[in-house]
N, C-alpha and C positions, 0 to 999 in steps of 0.2 A: 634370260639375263638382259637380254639386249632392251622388253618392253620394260625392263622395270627401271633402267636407266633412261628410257625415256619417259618415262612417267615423271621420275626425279628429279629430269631436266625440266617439264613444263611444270611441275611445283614449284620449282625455284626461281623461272619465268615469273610466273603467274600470278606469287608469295606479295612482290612489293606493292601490287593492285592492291590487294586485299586490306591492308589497313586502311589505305584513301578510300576504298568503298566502303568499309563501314565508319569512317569518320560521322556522315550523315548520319546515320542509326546513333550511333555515340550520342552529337548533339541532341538527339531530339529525348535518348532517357536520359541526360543530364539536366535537359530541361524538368522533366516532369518530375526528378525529383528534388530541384528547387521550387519548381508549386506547392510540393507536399510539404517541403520546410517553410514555405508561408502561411502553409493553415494549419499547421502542426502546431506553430508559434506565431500566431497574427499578431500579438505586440510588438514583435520586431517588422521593422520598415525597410523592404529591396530598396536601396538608393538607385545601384545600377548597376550591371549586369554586360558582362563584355564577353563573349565567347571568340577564340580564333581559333580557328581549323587549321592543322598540318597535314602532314602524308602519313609520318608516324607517331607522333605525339600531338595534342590539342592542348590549349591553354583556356580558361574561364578565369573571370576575374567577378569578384562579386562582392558591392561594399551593401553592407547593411549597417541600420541606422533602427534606435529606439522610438516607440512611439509616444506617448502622450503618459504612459506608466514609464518610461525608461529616458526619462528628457538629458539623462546624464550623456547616455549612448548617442543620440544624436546628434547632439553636438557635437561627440566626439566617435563618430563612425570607425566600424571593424572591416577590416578590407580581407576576406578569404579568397587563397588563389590556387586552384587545383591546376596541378599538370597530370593531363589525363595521356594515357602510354596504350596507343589503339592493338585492339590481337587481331589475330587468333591468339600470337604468342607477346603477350603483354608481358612477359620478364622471363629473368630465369626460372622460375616455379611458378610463371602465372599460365595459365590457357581461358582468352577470356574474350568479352568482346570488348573491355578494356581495363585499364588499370589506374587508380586516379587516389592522388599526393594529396591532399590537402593540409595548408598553411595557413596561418592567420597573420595577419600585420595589424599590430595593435597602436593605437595614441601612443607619441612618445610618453607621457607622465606613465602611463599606464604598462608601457612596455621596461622601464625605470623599474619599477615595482615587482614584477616579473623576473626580470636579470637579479634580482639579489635575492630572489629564492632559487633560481632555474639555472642560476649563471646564462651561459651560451645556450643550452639545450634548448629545446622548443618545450613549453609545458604540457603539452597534448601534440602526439603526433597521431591522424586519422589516414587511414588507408581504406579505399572501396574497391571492389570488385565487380563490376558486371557482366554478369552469366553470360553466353550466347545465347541459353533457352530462355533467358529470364532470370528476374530477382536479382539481388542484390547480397552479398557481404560485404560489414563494416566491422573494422577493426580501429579502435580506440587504446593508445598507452600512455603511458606521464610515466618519466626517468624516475631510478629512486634519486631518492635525498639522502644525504651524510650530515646530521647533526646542523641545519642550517638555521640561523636566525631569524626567530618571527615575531610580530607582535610587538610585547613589554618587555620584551628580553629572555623570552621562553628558545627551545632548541628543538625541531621538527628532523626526524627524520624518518624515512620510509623507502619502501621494498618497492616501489612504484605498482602499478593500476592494470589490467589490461582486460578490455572490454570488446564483448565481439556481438553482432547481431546478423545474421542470417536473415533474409528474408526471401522464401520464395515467388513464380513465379507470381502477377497476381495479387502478391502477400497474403495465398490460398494459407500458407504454413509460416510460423516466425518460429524461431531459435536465439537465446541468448545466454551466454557464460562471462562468468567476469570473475575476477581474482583478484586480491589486496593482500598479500602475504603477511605484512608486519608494519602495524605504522608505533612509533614513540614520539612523545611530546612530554617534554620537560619542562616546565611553567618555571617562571621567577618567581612566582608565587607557591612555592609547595603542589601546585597542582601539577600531577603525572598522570598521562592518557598512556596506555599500553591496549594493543590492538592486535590480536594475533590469527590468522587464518581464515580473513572473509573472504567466502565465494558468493555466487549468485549462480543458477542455470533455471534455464524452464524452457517447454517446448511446447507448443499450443497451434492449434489449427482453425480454419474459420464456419463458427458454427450459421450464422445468421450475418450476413452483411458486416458491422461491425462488432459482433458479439462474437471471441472466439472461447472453447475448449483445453484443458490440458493441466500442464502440472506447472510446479513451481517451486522452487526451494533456496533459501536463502540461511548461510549457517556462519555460525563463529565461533572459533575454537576458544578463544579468551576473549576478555574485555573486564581490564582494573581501573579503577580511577581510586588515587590516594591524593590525601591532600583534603580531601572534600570536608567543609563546614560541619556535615551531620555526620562524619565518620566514612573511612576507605570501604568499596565497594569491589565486589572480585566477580563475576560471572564466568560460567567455561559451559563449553557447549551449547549454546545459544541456536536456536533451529525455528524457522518460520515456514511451512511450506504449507499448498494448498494443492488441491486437485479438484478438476471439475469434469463433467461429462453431462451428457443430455441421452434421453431418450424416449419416443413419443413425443414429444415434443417439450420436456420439462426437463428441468437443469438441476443437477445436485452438487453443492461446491463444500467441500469438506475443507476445514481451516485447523490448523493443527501449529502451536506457539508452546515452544517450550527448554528448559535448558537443564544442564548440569548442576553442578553446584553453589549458589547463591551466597556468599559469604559477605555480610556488613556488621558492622558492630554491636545491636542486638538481636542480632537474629542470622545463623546461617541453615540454609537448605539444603537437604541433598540432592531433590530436584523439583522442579517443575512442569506440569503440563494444562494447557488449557486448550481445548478439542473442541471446535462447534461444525455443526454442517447447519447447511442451509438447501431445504430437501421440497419437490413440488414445484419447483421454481419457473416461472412458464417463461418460456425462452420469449416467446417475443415480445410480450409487456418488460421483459427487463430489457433486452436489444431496444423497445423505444424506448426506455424509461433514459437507458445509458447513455442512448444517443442525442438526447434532447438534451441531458445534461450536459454532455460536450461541446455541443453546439454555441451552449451559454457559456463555458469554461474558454472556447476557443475565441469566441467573440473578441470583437474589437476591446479598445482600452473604456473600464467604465469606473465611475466610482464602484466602491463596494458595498454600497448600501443596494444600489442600483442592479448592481449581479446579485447580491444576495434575494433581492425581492424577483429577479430572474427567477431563479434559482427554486425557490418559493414555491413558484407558479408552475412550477414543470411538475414538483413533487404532488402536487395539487390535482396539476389534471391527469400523471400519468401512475402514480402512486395505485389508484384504485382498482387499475387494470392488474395488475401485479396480484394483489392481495383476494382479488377474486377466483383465483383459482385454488385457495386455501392450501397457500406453502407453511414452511412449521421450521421450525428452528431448532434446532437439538443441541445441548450439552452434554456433548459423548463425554466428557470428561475432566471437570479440573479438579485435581489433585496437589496438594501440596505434600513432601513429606521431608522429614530429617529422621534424625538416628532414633528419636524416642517411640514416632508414629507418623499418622498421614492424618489428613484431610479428603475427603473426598463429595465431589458434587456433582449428581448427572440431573438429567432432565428433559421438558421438552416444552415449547410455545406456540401456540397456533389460535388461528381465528377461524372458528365455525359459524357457516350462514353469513359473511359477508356479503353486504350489498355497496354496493357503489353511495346512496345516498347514507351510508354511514360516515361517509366524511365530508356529507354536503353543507354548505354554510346554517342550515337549521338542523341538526342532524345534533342529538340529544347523545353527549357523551358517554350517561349512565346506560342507553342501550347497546353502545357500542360494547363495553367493559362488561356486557352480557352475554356476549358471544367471544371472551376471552378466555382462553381453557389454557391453566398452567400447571403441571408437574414436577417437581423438584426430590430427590433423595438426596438428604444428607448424612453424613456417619464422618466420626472421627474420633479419634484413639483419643481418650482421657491422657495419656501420658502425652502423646503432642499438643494437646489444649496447654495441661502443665508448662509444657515448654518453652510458651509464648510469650513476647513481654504481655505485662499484665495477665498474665494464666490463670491464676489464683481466681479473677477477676469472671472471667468467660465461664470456669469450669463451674461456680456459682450460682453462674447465673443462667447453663445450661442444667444443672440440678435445681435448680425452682423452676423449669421449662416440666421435666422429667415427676418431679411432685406431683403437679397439675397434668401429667398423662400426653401433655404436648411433645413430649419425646420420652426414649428410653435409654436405659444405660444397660446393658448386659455384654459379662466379660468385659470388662474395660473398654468398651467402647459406645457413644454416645450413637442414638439413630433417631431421625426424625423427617416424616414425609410431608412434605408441602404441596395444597392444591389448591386452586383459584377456579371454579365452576361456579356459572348462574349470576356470578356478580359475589359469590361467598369464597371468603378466604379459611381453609381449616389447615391443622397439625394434626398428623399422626388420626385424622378423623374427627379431631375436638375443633371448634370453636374459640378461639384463643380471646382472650380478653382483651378489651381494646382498652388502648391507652387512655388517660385521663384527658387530655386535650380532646379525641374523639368520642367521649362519651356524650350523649345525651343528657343535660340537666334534668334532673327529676323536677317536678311544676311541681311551682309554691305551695303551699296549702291552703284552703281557701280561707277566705279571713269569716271568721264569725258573722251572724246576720244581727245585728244592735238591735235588742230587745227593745218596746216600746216601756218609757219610762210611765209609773203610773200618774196618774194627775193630780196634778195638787189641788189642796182646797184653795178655795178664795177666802180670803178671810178679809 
């Protein structure tokens, strides 16, 4: 009993040391990830930068200023000011190597504009965490809103925001979750936004320097807009999510977009999905390919003709490396359907025999499109063709498809297979007739060769 009371005592000693020694370590990752916030966002301009060290708490001050794309900003600089709360024991439920507030102090016009939607509240409050082992958690919220005034006289309100990002040590591993529970917006205009149950998560790890791994998913329970010009729109179940992995050194990212019930005023769905992966993918032609492109994306401020023609030139010289390892692209599935029938189209895309000088500046388009190999099934229910605006119209004109053997119809249901091989496009096996615009003119017929006339007399 007696060592454990002296253990207690020299913790309790020992405790107020602790935050002033890591004060230093504090500043120096609060430095580095203000570097990462300049090259994350190089259009914004550090003005200046004030760090002071306490015993238990630290303070940074930090105005930034727009560049040359944001000339409003500059003139009228954002001043962010973190009070960082050194640990081990950075709060009541923190254990950390600190804990850090961050504040924005905005332009008065600007801060004006703010207080009559926010009132008092701050409109973003951020909270950080730093590990003792590393990494980083950020927590982002915005209060809700109660029927507030915005715009032309419309009424905003909302269930407020809350966004969080994990990063480990490293940023070997990221983590992110976010939530919006309910937003509504009432237009003076008839326009009504209702927003009901979006989240975000994904968790991903680092495959290749900048190229990482993993899932993702983004979903919404509703989403109506009435009011609208072409008629009210209703969505529910709204779902985007992706998955990727590698292995051997190739990447397969599966893309998966699809919802609930589609309700507009000629046409409602019962659902939706549209399914592609992207399969072969050589991880490190895309890691340069990705990387080269952000490098121009992060760039300094340029015209956009200027990054466009960037932009260009990466795809140009990095595009070829990708493609040579002959990745394919798959249509696991889009499907439409309602109460009558579905839709359905799978398939796949790929380039065989890729060489590099196929996309070289003399590099003959027509042999490229030789080495194009596509596969397509299509099928759908005769009674959902019916269904469709203009029905009467499709279902016609897929029975003149069906006459000429380009497709079939058995049991009410229309089938027909698409393939692009050699540079030739067929149906179902046939040769489909090419449009009147791509036809070849038949050569004139030759003109007559003028008989020699007989001679006349001399008289």
């Amino acid at each position: 009993m007696k060592k454990v009371l002296i253990a207690v005592v020299v913790i309790l000693l020992l405790y107020p040391a602790a935050p002033w020694l890591l004060g230093r370590t504090i500043e120096q990752r609060v430095d580095e990830y203000t570097d990462q916030m300049q090259q994350q966002m190089p259009y914004l301009r550090i003005i200046q930068t004030q760090f002071t060290r306490g015993w238990f708490t630290s303070e940074e001050t930090i105005t930034i200023g727009g560049g040359t794309a944001l000339t409003g900003l500059a003139d009228s600089p954002v001043t962010i000011h973190n009070l960082i709360r050194h640990g081990p024991i950075c709060g009541l439920a923190c254990i950390g190597l600190a804990r850090v507030e961050t504040h924005f102090v905005f332009p008065a016009a600007a801060q004006a504009s703010i207080a009559k939607i926010f009132g008092k509240a701050e409109p973003v409050t951020i909270e950080t965490r730093l590990h003792l082992a590393g990494g980083v958690t950020t927590t982002l919220a915005s209060p809700p809103l109660a029927d507030v005034r915005v715009g032309d006289g419309g009424t905003l309100a909302s269930s407020g925001f809350a966004f969080t990002v994990e990063q480990g040590a490293g940023a070997e591993r990221l983590a992110m979750r976010g939530n919006l529970a309910q937003v509504r917006y009432r237009g003076s205009r008839s326009l009504d936004v209702e927003l009901d149950g979006a989240a975000f998560e994904s968790h991903s790890q680092r495959l290749l320097r900048s190229l990482y791994t993993g899932d993702a998913a983004f979903t919404v329970a509703k989403l109506a807009l009435t009011g609208l010009p072409q008629g009210d729109l209703s969505l529910g179940e709204l779902h985007v999510t992706t998955r990727s992995g590698a292995d051997a050194g190739f990447l397969t990212l599966t893309v998966s977009v699809g919802s609930g019930q589609i309700a507009t005023k000629p046409l409602t769905l019962a659902s939706t999905d549209f399914d592609f992966s992207y399969r072969h993918v050589d991880a490190e032609a895309l890691e340069s390919l990705t990387a080269a492109l952000g490098a121009v994306n992060h760039a300094g401020a340029m015209q956009p003709t200027q990054r466009g023609a960037e932009l260009a030139a990466v795809l140009r010289d990095k595009a070829p490396a990708l493609l040579l390892r002959n990745p394919e692209i798959t249509i696991d599935r889009i499907r439409l359907r309602d109460s009558a029938g579905a839709l359905l189209i799978t398939g796949s895309l790929s380039l065989a025999g890729f060489v590099a000088a196929d996309l070289g500046p003399d590099a003959d388009p027509k042999a490229l499109l030789q080495k194009l190999h596509a596969s397509f099934d299509l099928e759908c229910d005769q009674a959902f063709l019916a269904s469709l605006p203009n029905g009467a119209i499709l279902t016609m004109q897929l029975q003149a498809l069906v006459q000429q053997g380009l497709a079939t119809l058995e049991r009410g249901q229309f089938h027909s297979k698409l393939e692009f091989a050699d540079g030739k496009l067929t149906l179902n096996g046939h040769a489909p007739p090419l449009p009147p615009a791509l036809r070849t003119p038949p050569a004139p017929p030759a003109s007559p060769v003028p008989q020699a006339l007989p001679a006349r007399p001399i008289i």
